[in-house]
Structures are given as structure tokens and as C-alpha cells.
C-alpha distance (Angstrom), angle and dihedral (degrees) to the residues before:
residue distance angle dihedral
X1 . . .
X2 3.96 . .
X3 3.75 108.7 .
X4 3.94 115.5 -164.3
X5 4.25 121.7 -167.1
X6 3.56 131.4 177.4
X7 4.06 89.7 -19.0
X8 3.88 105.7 -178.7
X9 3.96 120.7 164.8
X10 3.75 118.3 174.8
X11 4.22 135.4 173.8
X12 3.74 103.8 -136.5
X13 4.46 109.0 -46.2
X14 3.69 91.2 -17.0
X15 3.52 117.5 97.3
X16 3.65 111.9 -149.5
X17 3.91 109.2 170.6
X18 4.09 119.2 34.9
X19 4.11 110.8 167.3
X20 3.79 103.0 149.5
X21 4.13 84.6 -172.9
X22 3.29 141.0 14.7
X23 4.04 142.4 152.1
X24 3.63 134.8 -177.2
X25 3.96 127.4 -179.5
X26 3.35 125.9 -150.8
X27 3.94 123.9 -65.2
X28 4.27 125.9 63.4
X29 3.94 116.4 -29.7
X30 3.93 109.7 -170.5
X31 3.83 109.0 -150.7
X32 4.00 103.0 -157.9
X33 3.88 129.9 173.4
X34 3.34 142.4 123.1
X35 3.52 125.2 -83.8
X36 3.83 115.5 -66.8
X37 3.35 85.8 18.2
X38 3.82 94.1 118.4
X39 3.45 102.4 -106.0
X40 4.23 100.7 132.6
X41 4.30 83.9 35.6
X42 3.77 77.8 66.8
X43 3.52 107.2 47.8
X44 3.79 90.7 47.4
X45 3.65 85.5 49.0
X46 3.47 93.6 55.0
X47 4.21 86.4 50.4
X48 3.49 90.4 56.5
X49 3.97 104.7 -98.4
X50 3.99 124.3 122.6
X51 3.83 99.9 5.9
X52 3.82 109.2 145.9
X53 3.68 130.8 -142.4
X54 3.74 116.8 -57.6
X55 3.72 98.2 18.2
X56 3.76 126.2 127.1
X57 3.88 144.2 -150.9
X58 3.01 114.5 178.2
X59 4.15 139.1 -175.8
X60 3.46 124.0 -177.9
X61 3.60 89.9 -24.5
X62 4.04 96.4 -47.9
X63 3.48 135.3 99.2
X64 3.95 108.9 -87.2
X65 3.67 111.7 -135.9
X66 3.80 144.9 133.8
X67 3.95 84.9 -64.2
X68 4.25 85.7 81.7
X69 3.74 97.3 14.5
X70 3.97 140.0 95.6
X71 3.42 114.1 -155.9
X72 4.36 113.4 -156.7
X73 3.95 94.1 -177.2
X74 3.57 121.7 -170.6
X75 3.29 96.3 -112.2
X76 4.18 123.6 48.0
X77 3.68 128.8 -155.6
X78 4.11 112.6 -151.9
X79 3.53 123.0 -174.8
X80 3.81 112.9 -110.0
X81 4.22 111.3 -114.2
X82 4.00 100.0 28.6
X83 3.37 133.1 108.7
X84 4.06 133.3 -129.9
X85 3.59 83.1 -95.5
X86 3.37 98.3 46.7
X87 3.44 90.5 60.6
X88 3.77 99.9 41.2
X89 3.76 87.1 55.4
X90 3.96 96.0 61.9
X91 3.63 92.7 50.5
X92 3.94 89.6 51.4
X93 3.68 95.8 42.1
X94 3.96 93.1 88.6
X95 4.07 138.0 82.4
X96 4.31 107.4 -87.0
X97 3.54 95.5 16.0
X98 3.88 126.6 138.4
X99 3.50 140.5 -110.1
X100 3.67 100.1 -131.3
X101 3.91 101.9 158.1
X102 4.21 89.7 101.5
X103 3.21 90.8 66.1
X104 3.68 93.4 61.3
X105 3.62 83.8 73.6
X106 3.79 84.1 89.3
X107 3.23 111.2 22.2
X108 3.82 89.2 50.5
X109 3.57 103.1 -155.7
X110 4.49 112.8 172.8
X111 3.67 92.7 -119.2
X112 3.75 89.5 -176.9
X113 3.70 95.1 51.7
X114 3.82 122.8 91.3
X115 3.86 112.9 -102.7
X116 3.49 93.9 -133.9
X117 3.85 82.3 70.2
X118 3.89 91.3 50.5
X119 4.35 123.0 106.0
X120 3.71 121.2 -130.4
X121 3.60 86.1 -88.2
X122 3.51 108.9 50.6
X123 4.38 88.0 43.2
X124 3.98 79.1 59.3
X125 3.70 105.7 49.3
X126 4.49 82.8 40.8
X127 3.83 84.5 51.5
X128 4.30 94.3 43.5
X129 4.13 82.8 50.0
X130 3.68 90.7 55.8
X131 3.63 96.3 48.8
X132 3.93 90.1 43.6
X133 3.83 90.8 52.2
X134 4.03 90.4 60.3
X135 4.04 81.2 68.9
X136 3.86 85.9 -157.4
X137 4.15 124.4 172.5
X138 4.11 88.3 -118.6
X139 3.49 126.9 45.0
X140 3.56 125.0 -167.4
X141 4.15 118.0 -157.4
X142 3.70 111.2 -176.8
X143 4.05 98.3 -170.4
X144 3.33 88.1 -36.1
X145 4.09 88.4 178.9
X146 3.94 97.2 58.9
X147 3.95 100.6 124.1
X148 3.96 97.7 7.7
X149 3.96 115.8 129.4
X150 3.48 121.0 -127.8
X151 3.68 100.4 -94.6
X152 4.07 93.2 47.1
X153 4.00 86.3 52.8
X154 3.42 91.1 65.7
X155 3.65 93.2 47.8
X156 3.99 89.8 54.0
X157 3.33 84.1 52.0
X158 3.79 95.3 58.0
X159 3.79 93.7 52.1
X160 3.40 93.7 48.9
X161 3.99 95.5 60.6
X162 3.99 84.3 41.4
X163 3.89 88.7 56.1
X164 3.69 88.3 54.4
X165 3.57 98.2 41.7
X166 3.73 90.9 51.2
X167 3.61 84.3 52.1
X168 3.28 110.4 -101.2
X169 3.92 130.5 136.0
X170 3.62 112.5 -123.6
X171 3.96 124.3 -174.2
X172 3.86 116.8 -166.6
X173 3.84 140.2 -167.4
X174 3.63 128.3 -153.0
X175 3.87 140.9 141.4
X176 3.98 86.2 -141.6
X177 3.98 103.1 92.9
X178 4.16 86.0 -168.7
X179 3.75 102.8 64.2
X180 4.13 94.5 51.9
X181 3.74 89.8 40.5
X182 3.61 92.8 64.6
X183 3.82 91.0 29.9
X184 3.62 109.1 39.5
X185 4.32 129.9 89.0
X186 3.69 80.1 -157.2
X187 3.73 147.4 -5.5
X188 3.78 133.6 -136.2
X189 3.60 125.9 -155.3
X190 3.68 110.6 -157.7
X191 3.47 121.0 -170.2
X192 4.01 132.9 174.3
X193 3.32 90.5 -6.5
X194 4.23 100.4 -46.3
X195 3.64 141.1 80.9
X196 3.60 106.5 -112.3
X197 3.52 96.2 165.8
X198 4.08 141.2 40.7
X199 3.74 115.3 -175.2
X200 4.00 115.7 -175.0
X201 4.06 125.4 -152.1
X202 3.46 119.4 -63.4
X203 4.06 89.0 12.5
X204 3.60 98.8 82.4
X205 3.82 99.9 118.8
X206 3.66 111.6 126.6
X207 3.74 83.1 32.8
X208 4.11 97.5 122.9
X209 3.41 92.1 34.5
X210 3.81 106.1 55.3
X211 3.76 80.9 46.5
X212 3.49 102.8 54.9
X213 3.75 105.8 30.3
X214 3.79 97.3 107.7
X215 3.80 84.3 49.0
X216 3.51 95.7 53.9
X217 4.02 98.9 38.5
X218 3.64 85.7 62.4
X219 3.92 95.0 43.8
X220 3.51 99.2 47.2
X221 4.12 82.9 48.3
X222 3.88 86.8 57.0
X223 3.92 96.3 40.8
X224 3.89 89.3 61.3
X225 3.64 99.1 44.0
X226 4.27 90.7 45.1
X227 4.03 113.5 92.7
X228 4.21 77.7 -157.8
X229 4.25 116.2 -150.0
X230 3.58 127.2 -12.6
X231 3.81 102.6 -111.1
């Protein structure tokens, strides 16, 4: 069990992330929001960057940091000149790590190639095996699909549920509502900073629209006052 008090985060005077209390068990948790809504403020929160005075993650009674967490960010720094492999290798190279090469069987990543050769994609899937190969109890995804083809999506999605079956509490980000329905124990819609809403499998009507409804105050506002195209 995560535990969350009082968690405030904040980039100079503005305050960008307010929960004063939170839990999650074990299983999928869907982070969703739109953007600025504070949904990557979290994750890194959750990691153990930009927490303020006074606030509190806790697991099982301990602080929850990068000590029992995986971190897939959204954006991946590789070191120039090394190969998948290469890179593989140094997140292997400790005590209770992972052998995640087998699963490169599907994702189908060319270890032996330099990265610098590597798409969007493939630097994705390299950077989801890294994380994977920590084999830690929390795993943070922050739109861990962004640049993943079709095929490899469904593959994510097959780790995921392992992660959760193996125990493991996974917490994902994604501007794709479908995906974490059909993945997710529960979903969290985080706006201005604070959950407002928790919506549990197979209970996600009103999902889309609780999300949106700023969104589409404002567009139907627009629609009415827009003559639209000359015809």
C-alpha cells in the first residue's frame, strides 16, 4: 500500500500539485488529466523529486523513493557511442536486477545496433527494457506508449498486467483514455493540481466526460459564436 499526506510540489510561487491524501494498493493506477494538470509533477513526486516540506509517500510504512521505484520518463537520455546492448548491460550489471533480454523477442529492439541509429520507437521500447530490468516493487510509466507502433502497444500492454499480477503497483500516464480503461484497477483524474475523481474497473462511465468538460464548455461556446467556412 502507497500512502500519500499533505503532498505539495511547486516550481517557484506556483503551486502545481496539492493532494493532502491519497492511497493506492497494489494492481494498475491510471493517472489521467489534461495537460498542465500535474500529471508528470506526480510521478516525479512519487520518485522522490520536488516534494516540499511536510509531504509524505509512504510504502509499507517507509519512505517511497527511487530505492523501490522505476522511473520510464517521457523523455530518455542515452549515452552517445553505445549500443542497445551496451545499455541493457549497465542496467543488469547490479544485485536484484532482471533479465529482460527475452522480452526483446517482441519488442524487437537491434541490441547490437548503435542507438544513435534507433527511431522514436525503438529508443522507447530500449528505454521500457531498462526500466523493466531494475525489477523494482513500483513502476512508474509516464506515457509510456508515445512513439510505440501498434503491435509494440499491445506488448506494453502485456507487461503491464504481468507487473500487476506479479504484484507489483504500476501507475501510468497517457492521453489515450482506451488503453488504461481496459488496463487499469483504477483511474485518477487529476486536475489543477488534485484528484477529484477515482473511477474503478468496469465503472468508468462518465470517464470522458468529467475529463473534458472544461474543454467542451469552452468549445461549444466557440461553435455558436463561429459563422464556420464560406461555402
Amino acid at each position: 500500500m502507497i500512502t500519500i499526506t499533505e503532498l505539495r510540489c511547486a516550481y517557484g510561487q506556483r503551486t502545481v500539485l496539492e493532494i493532502p491524501s491519497a492511497s493506492f494498493a497494489h494492481g494498475v493506477h491510471g493517472i489521467v488529466g489534461l495537460n498542465g494538470a500535474g500529471k508528470t509533477t506526480f510521478l516525479n513526486a512519487l520518485y522522490g523529486f520536488g516534494r516540499q516540506d511536510g509531504s509524505s509517500v509512504q510504502r509499507n510504512s517507509s519512505d517511497l523513493g527511487r530505492i523501490n521505484c522505476s522511473f520510464l520518463e517521457t523523455e530518455n537520455y542515452f549515452h552517445p557511442g553505445i549500443t542497445g546492448r551496451e545499455y541493457l548491460d549497465l542496467f543488469m550489471s547490479g544485485p536484484g536486477t532482471a533479465d529482460v533480454r527475452p522480452l526483446n523477442e517482441l519488442l524487437e529492439v537491434p541490441l547490437d545496433a548503435l542507438i544513435t541509429t534507433y527511431s522514436t520507437g525503438m529508443r522507447r521500447k530500449l528505454a521500457l527494457l531498462g526500466v523493466l530490468a531494475l525489477d523494482r516493487p513500483v513502476v512508474l510509466l509516464d506515457e509510456p506508449m508515445n512513439g510505440l507502433d501498434l503491435a509494440s502497444t499491445r506488448v506494453l500492454e502485456a507487461i503491464i498486467r504481468r507487473l500487476s499480477e506479479q504484484g507489483r503497483t504500476v501507475f501510468v500516464t497517457s492521453h489515450v483514455l482506451g488503453p488504461l480503461v481496459a488496463l487499469c484497477h483504477r483511474i485518477h483524474l487529476l486536475q489543477q493540481g488534485r484528484f477529484t475523481r477515482v473511477f474503478e474497473r468496469g465503472s468508468t462511465e462518465g470517464l470522458e466526460q468529467a475529463l473534458f468538460a472544461d474543454v467542451d464548455t469552452r468549445t461549444a461556446s466557440v461553435m455558436r459564436s463561429w459563422g464556420g467556412f464560406k461555402p
